[in-house]
N, C-alpha and C positions, 0 to 999 in steps of 0.2 A: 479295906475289906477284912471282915472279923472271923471267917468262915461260915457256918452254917446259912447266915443272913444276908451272902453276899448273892450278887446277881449284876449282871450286864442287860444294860436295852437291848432288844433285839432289834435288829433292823433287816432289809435287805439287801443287805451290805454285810450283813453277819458271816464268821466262818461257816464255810457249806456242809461242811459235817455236822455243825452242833443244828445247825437248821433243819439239816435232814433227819437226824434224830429229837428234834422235836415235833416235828410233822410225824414222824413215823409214831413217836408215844401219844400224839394228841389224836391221828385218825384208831390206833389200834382202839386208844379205853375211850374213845366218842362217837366213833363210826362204823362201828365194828359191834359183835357180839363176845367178842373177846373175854371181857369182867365174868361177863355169863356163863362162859363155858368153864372158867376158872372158879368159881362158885360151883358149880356143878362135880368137875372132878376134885376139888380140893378133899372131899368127902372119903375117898379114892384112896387105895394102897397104889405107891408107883409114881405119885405126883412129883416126885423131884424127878423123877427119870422121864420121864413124859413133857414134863415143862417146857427144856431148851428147846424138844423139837416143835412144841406147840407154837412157843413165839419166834424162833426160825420161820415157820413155813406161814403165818400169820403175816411177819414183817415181810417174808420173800413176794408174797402177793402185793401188799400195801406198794411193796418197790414197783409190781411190773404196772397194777393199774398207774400209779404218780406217773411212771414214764409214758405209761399209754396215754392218757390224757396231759400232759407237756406238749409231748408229740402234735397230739390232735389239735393242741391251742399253735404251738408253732405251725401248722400247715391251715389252720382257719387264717394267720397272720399274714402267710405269705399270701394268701388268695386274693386278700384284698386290699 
């Protein structure tokens, strides 16, 4: 491993943290309007002070739907 070019397979099997923060950066800038609003305020006096809470309460959501839908696939699992 040379830095910059380095990288691990991911599997799932992968550490749950690094898993979780790639699910959390790949749903915010793919499934989300996220880019968009940052495009929008970048414009914007105040963007560094605004930022962390933007992707705070962006990612705090991402977390609750991931768990609500877990949930919802664990109890379709047990059903049947």
């Amino acid at each position: 491993m040379n830095g910059k070019n380095d990288y691990r397979e991911t599997t799932k099997n992968s550490d749950e943290g690094f898993l979780s923060r790639i699910r959390g950066n790949y749903i915010r800038h793919n499934l989300t309007n996220y880019d968009d609003i940052l495009t929008i305020i970048k414009r914007h006096t105040g963007i560094r002070e605004v930022y962390p809470d933007l992707k705070n309460k962006v990612m705090t959501r991402i977390n609750i739907e991931w768990e609500r839908h877990a949930t919802s696939e664990e109890n379709t699992n047990i059903s049947n």
